[in-house]
N, C-alpha and C positions, 0 to 999 in steps of 0.2 A: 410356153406360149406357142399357137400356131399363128406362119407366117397369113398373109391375104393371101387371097384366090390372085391366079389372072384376072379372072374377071373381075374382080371387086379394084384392083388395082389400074384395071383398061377404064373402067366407069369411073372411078377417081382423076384420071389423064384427061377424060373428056371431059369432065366438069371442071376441073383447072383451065384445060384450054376453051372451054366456050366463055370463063370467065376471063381469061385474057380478050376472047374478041370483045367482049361487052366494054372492056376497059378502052382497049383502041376506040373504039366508035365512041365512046365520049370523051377520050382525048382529046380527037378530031371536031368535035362539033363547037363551033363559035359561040362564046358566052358572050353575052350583055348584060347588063343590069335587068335587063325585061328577061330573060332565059335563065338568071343565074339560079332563082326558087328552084325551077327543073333540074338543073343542071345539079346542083349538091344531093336534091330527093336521089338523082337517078346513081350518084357516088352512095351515098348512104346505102344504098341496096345493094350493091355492088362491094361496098366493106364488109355489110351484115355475111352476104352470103362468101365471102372469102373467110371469113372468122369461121362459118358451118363448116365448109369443106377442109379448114385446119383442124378443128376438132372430130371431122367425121376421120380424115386420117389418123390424126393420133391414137384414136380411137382404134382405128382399124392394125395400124399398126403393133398396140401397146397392149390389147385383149386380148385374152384367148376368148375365140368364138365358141368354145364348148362351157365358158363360164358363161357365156351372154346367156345363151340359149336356155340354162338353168333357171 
């Protein structure tokens, strides 16, 4: 198995961490009964895409990128 790049592993950090801010700022945001519809959509995407980025790592991590490539 080859390990990831820097890079592949710095672009994986960022997308972790821009999904941690996504996650505070709806922490933060006041739910109501009138907000709550928004407020789960905007969780719902916010799970969806943390699930992508566990499997883009496992992925990145568990491949050899010269089988991918094949």
């Amino acid at each position: 198995m080859t390990a990831p790049s820097a890079d592949a592993l710095a672009t994986l950090d960022r997308q972790a961490s821009a999904l941690l801010d996504r996650l505070e700022a709806l922490r933060r945001q006041p739910v109501t009964p009138q907000t709550l519809p928004e407020w789960l959509s905007a969780w719902r995407r916010i799970k969806c895409d943390v699930q992508t980025l566990w499997g883009t790592q496992i992925w990145a991590t568990n491949v050899d990128t010269r089988d991918a490539e094949a």
